[in-house]
C-alpha positions, 0 to 999 in steps of 0.5 A: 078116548078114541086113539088113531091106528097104527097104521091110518094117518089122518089127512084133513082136507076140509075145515070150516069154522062153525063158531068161535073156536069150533071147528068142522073137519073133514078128513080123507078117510071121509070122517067128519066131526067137529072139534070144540076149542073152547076151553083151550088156553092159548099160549106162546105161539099160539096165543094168537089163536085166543082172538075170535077173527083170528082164529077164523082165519083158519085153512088147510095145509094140504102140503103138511095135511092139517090145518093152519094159521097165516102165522104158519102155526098149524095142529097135528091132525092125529089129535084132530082126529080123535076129537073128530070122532068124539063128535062125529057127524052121521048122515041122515 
């Protein structure tokens, strides 16, 4: 696994939703990737985020840096990051 430095704080400022429960990410840095949340189990508050239509509700905090339901819930970008960079997108 890919982990964050030390001394980067991750900043995304672009989502756009590829898929049920996929995303695209941009984050200030310029790093692009996509994070796939197929295979997570939604519970308690999140729960709402199981639901396709809603999940694609999805926007970007700019005020906290990360991305966010209309719920309010919102994902630490740390994590967001390094699934990013799992799947990163290169330019051609």
């Amino acid at each position: 696994m890919v982990s964050v430095s030390g001394t980067y704080l991750p900043v995304v400022v672009g989502v756009a939703v590829l898929r049920d429960q996929v995303l695209r990410l941009l984050f200030d840095d310029g790093t692009v990737g996509d994070v796939d949340f197929s295979a997570e189990s939604w519970r308690g508050v999140l729960e709402p985020l199981s639901d396709p239509q809603y999940f694609a509700q999805v926007r970007v905090d700019f005020e906290a840096g990360t991305i966010a339901w209309p719920n309010g819930e919102d994902l630490a970008p740390e994590p967001l990051y390094e699934q990013a960079l799992v799947h990163p997108l290169v330019a051609a």
